[in-house]
C-alpha positions as CSV (number, residue, x, y, z in Angstrom):
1,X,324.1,70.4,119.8
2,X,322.5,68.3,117.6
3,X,323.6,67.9,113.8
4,X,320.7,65.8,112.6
5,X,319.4,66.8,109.1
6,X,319.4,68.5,106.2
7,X,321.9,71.5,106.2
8,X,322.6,73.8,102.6
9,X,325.9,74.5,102.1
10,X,324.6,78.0,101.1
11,X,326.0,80.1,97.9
12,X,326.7,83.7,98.4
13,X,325.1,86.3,96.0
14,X,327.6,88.7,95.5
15,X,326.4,92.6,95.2
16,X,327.0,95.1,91.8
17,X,330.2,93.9,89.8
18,X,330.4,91.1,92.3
19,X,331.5,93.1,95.4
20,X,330.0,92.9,98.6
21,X,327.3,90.8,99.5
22,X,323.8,91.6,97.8
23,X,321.2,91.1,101.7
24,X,317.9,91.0,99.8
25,X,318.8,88.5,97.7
26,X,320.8,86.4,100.7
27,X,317.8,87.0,102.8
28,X,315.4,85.1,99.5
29,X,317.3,82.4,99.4
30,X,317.7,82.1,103.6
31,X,313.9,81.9,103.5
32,X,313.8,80.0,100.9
33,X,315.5,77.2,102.8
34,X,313.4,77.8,106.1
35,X,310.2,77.4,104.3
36,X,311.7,74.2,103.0
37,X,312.2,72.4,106.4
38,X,316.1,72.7,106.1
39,X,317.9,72.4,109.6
40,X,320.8,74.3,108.7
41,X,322.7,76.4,106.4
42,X,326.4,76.6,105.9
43,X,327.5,80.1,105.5
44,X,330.9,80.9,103.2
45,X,331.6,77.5,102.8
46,X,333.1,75.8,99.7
47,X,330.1,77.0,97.7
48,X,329.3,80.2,99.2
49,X,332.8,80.6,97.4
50,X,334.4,81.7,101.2
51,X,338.1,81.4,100.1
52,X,336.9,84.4,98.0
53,X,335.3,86.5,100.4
54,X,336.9,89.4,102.4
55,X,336.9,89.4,106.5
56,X,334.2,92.3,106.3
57,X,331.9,90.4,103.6
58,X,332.3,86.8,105.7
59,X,331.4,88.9,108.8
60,X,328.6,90.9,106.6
61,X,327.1,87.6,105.5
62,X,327.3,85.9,108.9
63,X,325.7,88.9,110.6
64,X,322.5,88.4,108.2
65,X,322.3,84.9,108.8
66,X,322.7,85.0,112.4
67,X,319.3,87.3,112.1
68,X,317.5,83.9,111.3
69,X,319.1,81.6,114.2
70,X,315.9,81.1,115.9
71,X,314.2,79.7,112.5
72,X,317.4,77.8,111.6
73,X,321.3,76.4,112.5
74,X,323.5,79.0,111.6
75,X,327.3,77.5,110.7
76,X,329.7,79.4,109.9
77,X,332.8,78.3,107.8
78,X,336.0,79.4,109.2
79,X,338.4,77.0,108.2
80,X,341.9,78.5,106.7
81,X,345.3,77.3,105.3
82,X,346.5,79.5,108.6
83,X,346.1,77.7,112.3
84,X,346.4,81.6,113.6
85,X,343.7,82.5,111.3
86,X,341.1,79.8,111.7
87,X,341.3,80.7,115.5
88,X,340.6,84.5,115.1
89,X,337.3,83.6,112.5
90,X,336.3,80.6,115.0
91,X,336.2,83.2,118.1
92,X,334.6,85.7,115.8
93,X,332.2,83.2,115.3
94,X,331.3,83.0,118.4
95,X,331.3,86.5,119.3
96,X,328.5,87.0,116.6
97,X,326.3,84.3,117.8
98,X,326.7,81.4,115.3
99,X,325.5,78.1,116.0
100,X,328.4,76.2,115.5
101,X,331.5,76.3,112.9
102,X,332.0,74.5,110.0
103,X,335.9,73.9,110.0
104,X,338.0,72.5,106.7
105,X,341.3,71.0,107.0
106,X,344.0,73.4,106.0
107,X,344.0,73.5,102.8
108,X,347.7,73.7,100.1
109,X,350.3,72.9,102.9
110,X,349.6,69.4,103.4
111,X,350.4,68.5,107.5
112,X,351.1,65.1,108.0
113,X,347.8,63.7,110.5
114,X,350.0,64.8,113.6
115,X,349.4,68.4,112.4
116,X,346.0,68.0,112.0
117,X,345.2,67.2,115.4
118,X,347.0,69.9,116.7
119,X,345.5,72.1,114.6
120,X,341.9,71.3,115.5
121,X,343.3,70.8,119.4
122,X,344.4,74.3,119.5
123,X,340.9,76.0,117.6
124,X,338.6,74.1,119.4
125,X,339.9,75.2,122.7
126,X,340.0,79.2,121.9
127,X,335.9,79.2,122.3
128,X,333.6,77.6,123.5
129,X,331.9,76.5,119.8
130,X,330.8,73.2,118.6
131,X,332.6,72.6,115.7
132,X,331.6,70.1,112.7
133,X,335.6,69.0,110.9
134,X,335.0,69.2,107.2
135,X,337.2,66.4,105.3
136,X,337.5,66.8,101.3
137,X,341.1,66.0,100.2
138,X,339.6,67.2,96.8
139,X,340.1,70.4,97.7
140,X,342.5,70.2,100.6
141,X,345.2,67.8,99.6
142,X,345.1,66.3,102.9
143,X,342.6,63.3,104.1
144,X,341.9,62.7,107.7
145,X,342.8,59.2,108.6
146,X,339.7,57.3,110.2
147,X,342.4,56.5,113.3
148,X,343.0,60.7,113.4
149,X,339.2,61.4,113.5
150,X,338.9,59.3,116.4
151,X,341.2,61.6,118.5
152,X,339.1,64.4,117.1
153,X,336.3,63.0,118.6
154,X,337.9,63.2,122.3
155,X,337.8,67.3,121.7
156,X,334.4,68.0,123.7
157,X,333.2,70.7,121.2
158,X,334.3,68.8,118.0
159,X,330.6,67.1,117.3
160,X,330.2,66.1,113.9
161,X,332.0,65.5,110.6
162,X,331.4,66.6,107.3
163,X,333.0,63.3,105.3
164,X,333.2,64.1,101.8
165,X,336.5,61.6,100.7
166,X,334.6,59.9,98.6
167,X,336.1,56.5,100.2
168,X,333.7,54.0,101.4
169,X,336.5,51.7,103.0
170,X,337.3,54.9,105.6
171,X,333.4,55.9,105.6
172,X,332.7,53.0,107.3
173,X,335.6,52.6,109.5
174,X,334.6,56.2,110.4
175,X,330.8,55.3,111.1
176,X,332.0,52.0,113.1
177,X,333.9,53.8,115.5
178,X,331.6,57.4,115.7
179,X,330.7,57.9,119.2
180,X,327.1,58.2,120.2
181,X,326.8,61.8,121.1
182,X,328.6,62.7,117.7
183,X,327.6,63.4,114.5
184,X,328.2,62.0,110.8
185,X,327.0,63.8,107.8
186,X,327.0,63.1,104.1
187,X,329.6,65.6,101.9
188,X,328.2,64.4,98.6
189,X,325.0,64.9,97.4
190,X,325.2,61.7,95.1
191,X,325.8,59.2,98.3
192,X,322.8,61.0,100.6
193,X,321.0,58.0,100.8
194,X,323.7,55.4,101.2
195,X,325.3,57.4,103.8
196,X,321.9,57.5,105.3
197,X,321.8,53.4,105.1
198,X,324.6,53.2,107.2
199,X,323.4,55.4,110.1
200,X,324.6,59.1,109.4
201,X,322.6,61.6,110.8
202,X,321.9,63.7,107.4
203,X,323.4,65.6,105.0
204,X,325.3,68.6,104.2
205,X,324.1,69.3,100.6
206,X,325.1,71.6,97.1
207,X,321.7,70.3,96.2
208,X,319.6,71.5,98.3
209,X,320.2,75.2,97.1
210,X,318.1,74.1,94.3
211,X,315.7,71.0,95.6
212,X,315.2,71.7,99.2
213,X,311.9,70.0,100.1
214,X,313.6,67.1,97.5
215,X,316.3,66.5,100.4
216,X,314.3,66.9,103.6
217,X,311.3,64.7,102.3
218,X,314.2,61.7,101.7
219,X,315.5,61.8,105.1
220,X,311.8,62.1,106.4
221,X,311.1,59.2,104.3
222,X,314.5,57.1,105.2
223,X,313.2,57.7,108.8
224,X,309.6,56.2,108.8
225,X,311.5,53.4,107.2
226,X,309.8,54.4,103.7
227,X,312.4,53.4,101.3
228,X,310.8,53.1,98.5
229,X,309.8,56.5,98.7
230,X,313.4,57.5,99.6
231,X,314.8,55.3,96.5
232,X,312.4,57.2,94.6
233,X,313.7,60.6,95.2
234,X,317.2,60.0,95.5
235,X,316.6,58.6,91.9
236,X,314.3,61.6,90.5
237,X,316.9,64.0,91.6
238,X,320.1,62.2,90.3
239,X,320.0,63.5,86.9
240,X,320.6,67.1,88.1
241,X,322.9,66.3,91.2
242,X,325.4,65.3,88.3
243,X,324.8,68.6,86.2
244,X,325.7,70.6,89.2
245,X,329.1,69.4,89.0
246,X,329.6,69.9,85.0
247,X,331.9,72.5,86.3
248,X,333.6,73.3,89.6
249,X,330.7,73.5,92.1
250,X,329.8,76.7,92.8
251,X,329.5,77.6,89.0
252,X,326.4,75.8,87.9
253,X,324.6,75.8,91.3
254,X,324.9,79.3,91.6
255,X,323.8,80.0,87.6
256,X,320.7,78.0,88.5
257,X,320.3,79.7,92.2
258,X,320.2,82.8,89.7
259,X,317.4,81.6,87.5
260,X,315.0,81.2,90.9
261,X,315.7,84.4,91.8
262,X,315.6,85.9,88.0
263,X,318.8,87.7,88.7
264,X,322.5,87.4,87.5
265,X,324.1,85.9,90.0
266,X,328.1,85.5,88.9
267,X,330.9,83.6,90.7
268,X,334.1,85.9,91.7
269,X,337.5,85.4,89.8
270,X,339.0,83.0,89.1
271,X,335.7,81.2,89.1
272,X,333.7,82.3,85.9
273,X,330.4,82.0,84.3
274,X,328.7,78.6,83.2
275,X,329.0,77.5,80.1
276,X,326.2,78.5,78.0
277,X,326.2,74.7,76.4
278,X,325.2,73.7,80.4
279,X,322.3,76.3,80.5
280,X,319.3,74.6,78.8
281,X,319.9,70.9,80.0
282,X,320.5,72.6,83.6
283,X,317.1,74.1,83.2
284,X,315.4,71.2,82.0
285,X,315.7,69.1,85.0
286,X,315.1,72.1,87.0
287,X,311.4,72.3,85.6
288,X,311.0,68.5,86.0
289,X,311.4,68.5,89.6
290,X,308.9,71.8,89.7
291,X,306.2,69.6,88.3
292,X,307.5,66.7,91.0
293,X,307.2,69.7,93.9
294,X,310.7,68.7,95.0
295,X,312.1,72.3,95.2
């Protein structure tokens, strides 16, 4: 399978008094990111708030994205703090008809690098899924080790990494030793176009929940060899990849995702509500990349 592009780490739009999922407005905003050129969306990930969700509103919001599969990559999230429990989502995954899985490391319990091997060892051989490994030790407490990811990559179905540590030393150990059939992705919407510079494939992106077009036209333009033009975006766009993190992402991604839509869309406990001191400056650079037709 090939991981090459622009994928939206999708947030989820939760129904009345935030329970269940809310299907005409998920189905908006999968649209929205097909008619954008997007190659893939990332459902009930980090910001699709997925350590939230119950098993029948993961599987509810799977089931409408898998609807889309022949317009665009459908990847599940399925990674838990719970070997037993990653493997029962990752063969669900399958079952439904996902592209591929979108797997975390295990998140609060901390496994020494031994662990984590095992761990992706014994999911990736329950079903036959390509998987991409997810590594944020923001949010996991665990980092995988450039020497670990390289006996990840000898797992046939483990394609690509999500690298989000935020460590260029291990970012480019991991790109010097990244196999040719696999796959590595930017995690952080303020490195796209570094990570880009150095040969990953694309990005998975918070960002492009609000600026779509903003994010494919980039990797277009990093591809014909048009920097400039690629300078120029990552640049224009800069301003409100930093506002989305004002609080803890999903918050203000999903308050703006609401404005689009002209609905309320709230996070689910214990995230809250943005700010209202975020709203108008959150806004703002919203409207200036409307007028630059980077959304």
């Amino acid at each position: 399978m090939n991981f090459e592009g622009i994928y939206t780490a999708l947030v989820t739009p939760f129904g009345e008094n935030e329970t269940g999922i809310d299907e005409k407005a998920y189905r908006k905003l999968i649209e929205r990111q097909i008619q954008a050129g997007i190659k893939g969306i990332v459902v009930a990930g980090s910001t699709g708030e997925g350590q939230t969700l119950t098993e029948a509103e993961w599987e509810t919001a799977l089931k409408i994205a898998i609807t889309y599969k022949d317009q665009i990559q459908i990847l599940g999230s399925c990674g838990t703090s719970n070997t037993a429990e990653t493997i029962s989502r990752f063969k669900k995954l399958a079952s439904l008809g996902a592209d591929a899985a979108l797997i975390s490391t295990p998140g609060y319990n901390k496994p020494p690098q031994r662990g984590l091997i095992e761990h992706y060892q014994k999911v990736a051989a329950s079903a036959a899924l390509p998987i991409m490994v997810y590594n944020i030790p923001g949010r996991t407490a665990v980092n995988l080790t450039p020497a670990t990811i390289r006996e990840l990559w000898k797992i046939s179905n483990v394609a690509s990494i999500k690298e989000s540590s935020g460590n260029w030393d291990q970012i480019l150990e991991i790109r010097k030793d990244l196999p040719e059939n696999k796959f590595l992705l930017s995690g952080d919407d303020p490195f796209n176009l570094p990570f880009f510079s150095i040969g990953a494939h694309g990005a998975v992106s918070v960002l492009s929940n609000i600026a779509p077009k903003a994010l494919v036209q980039m990797l277009a333009a990093f591809k014909k060899s048009d920097l400039k033009t690629a300078e120029k975006i990552q640049m224009q766009v800069h301003k409100l990849t930093q506002l989305l993190f004002v609080e803890s992402n999903p918050i203000p991604v999903k308050w703006l995702v609401g404005q689009i839509l002209k609905q309320n869309l709230s996070p689910r406990l214990p995230l809250v509500k943005l700010d209202e001191t975020h709203h108008s400056a959150l806004k703002r650079e919203f409207d200036r990349l409307v007028e630059l037709q980077l959304v």
